[in-house]
C-alpha positions as CSV (number, residue, x, y, z in Angstrom):
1,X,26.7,68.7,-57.8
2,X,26.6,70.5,-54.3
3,X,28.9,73.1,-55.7
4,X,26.8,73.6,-58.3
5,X,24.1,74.1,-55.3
6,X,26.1,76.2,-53.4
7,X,26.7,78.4,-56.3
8,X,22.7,78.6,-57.1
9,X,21.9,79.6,-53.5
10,X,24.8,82.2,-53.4
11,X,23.4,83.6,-56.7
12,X,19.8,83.7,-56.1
13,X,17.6,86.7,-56.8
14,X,16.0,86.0,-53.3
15,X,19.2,85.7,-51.3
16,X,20.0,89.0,-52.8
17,X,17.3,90.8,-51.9
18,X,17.5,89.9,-48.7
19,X,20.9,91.3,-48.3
20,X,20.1,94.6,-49.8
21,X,16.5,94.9,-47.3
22,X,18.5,94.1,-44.4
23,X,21.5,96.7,-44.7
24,X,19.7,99.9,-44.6
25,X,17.9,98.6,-41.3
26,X,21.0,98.1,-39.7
27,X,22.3,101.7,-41.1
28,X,19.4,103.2,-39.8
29,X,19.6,101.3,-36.2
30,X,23.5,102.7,-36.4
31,X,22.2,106.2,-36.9
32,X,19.4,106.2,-34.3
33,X,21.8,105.1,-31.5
34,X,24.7,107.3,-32.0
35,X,22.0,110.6,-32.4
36,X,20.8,109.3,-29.0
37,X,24.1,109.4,-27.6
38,X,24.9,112.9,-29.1
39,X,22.0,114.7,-27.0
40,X,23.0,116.5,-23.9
41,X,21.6,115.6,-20.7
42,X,19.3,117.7,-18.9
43,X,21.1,120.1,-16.7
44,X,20.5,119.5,-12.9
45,X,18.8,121.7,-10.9
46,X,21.0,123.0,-7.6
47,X,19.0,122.1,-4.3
48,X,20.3,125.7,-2.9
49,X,17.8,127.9,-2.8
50,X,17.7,131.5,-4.4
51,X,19.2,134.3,-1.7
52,X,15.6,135.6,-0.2
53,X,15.7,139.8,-0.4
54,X,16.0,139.9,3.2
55,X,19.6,139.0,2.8
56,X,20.4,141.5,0.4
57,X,23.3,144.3,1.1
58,X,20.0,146.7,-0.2
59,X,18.2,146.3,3.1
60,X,21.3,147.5,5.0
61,X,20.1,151.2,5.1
62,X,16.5,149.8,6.0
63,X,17.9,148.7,9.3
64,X,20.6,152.4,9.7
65,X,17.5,154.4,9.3
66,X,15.2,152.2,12.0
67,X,18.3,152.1,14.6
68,X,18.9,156.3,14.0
69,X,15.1,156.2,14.6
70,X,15.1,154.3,17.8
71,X,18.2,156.7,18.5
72,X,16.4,159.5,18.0
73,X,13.0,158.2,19.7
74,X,15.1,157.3,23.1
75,X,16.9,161.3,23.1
76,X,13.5,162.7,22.5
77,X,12.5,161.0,25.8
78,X,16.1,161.8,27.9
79,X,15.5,165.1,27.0
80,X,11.9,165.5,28.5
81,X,11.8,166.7,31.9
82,X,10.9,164.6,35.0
83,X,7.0,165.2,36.0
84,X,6.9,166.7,39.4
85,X,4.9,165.4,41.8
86,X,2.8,167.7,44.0
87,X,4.9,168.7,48.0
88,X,1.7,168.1,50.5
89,X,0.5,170.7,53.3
90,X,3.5,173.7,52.4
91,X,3.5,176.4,54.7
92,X,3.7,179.7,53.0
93,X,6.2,182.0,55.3
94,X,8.6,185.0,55.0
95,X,12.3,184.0,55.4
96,X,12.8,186.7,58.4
97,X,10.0,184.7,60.2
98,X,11.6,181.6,59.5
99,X,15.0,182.6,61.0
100,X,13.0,184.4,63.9
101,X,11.3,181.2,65.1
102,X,12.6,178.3,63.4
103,X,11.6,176.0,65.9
104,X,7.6,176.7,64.7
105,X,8.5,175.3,61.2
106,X,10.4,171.9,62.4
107,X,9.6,169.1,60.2
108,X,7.3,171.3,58.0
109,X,7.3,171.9,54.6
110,X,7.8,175.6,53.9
111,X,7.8,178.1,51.0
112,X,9.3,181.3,50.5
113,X,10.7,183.6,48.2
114,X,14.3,185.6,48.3
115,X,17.1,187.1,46.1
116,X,19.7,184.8,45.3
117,X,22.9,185.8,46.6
118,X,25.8,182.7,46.3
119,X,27.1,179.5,46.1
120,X,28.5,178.3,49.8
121,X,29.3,175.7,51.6
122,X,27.7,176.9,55.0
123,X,25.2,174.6,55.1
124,X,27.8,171.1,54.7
125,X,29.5,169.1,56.4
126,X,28.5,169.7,60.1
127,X,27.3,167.0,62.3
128,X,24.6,168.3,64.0
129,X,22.7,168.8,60.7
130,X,24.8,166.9,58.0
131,X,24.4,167.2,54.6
132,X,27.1,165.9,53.2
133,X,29.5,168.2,50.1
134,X,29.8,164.8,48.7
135,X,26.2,164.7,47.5
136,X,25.0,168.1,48.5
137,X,25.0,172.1,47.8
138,X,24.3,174.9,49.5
139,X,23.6,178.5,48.5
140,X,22.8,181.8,50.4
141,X,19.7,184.2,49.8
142,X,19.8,188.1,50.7
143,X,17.7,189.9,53.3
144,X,14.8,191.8,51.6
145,X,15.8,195.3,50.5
146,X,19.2,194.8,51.3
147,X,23.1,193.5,49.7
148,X,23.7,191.3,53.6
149,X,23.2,187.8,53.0
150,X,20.7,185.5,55.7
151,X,23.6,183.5,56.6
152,X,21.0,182.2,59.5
153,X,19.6,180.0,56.8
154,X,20.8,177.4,55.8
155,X,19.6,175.9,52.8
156,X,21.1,172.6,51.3
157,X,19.8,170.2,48.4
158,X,20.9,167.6,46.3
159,X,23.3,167.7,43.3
160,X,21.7,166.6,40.7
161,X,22.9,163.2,39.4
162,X,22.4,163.7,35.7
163,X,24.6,166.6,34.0
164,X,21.4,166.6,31.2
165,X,19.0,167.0,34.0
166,X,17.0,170.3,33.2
167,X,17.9,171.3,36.4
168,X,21.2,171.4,36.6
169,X,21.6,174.6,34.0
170,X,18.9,176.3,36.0
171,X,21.3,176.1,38.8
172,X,24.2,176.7,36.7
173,X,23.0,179.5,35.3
174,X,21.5,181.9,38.7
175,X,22.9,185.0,39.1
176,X,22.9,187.3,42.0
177,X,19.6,189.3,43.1
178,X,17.7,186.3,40.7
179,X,14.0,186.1,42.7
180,X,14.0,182.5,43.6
181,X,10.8,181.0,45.1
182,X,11.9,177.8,47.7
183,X,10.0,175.0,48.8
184,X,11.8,173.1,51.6
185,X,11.8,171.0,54.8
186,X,13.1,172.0,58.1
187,X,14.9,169.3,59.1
188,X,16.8,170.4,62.0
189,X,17.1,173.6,64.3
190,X,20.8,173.3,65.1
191,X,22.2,176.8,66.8
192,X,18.4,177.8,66.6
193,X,18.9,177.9,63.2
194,X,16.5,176.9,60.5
195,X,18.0,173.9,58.6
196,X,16.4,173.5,55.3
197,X,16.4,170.4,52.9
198,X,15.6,172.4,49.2
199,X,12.9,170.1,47.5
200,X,12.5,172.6,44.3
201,X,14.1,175.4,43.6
202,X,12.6,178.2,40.7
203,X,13.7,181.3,39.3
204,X,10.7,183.5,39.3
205,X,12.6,186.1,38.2
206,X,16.1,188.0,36.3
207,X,17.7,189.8,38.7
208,X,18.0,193.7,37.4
209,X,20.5,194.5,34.5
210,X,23.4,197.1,36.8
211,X,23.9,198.9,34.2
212,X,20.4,199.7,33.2
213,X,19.4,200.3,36.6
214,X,22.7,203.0,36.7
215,X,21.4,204.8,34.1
216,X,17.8,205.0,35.4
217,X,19.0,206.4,38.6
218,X,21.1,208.8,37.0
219,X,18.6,210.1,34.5
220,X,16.4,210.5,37.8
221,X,18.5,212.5,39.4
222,X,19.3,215.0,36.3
223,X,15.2,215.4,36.1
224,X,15.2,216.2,39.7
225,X,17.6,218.9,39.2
């Protein structure tokens, strides 16, 4: 009798049905888990921040053209002469008078104008009035209307320290029987000499091209003939 039973319950139209409702929810649970499984995970952003344009190799000629700038900026300003400030209470005087009477001129500040004639050294190195070669030169101006130098004068001023100083080609570059105009102090009247510190120094004019002058005097004398 309970096999019989057993048998009815295993062969019953509800137990069946049951079996074939319950199947394709399971297949589908199945399916829904491993297409969950099969999506990729989101990709992670990187906490490193993107490289700002500032830090780009493209900037690099940005900064070469603002330091040739500043280069360029800083020459401009080397190359600009030094303002000169104005020498108080000069005494305007011939350089005969001067050697004639130095002792009138002591401690003044003079100005005078004379041919250049050399380079020399006759104004160094003695004690009485020194001005040292070390840190000095010393030059020697003609009489007026005459090739004999005023050796009585002596005349010394300071090298200048910077080869790029403007000054130092105007020196460079005087020739004999140039027209310079001196401003100066008389420092000392050693040997009853006139002992001049050069302040400023200017070419106020070329001395005479000899070979033009040559041929003027020659063409003057064939006209007077």
């Amino acid at each position: 009798m309970e096999v019989m039973k057993k048998k009815a319950i295993a062969t019953s139209p509800l137990s069946s049905t049951m079996g074939a409702s319950i199947l394709p929810l399971a297949l589908a649970l199945v399916l829904s888990a491993g297409t969950a499984l099969a999506q990729p995970k989101p990709a992670v952003k990187s906490a490193k921040p993107a490289a700002s344009a500032e830090s780009k190799p493209a900037d690099k000629p940005s900064d070469d053209k603002k330091k040739a700038e500043e280069k360029a900026s800083t020459d401009k300003k080397e190359s600009k002469p030094a303002v000169e400030l104005p020498i108080e209470n000069v005494v305007g005087v011939q350089a005969e008078d001067l050697v004639r009477a130095p002792s009138d001129y002591l401690g003044k500040n003079i100005r005078f104008t004379a041919p250049f004639f050399s380079f020399s050294n006759v104004a160094l190195d003695y004690k009485p009035a020194l001005r040292q070669s070390k840190t000095h030169f010393s030059f020697l101006v003609l009489r007026p209307n005459s090739h004999v130098p005023l050796s009585e004068l002596k005349l010394a001023m300071p090298i200048p320290k910077d080869e790029k100083d403007p000054m130092s080609k105007v020196i460079a570059g005087f020739k004999e029987k140039d027209e310079l105009e001196i401003t100066g102090k008389v420092f000392a009247v050693a040997l009853d000499e006139p002992w001049v510190d050069v302040l400023r120094i200017k070419k106020i004019k070329s001395a005479p091209d000899d070979k033009a002058e040559k041929e003027k005097t020659e063409k003057e004398k064939s006209e007077s003939k």
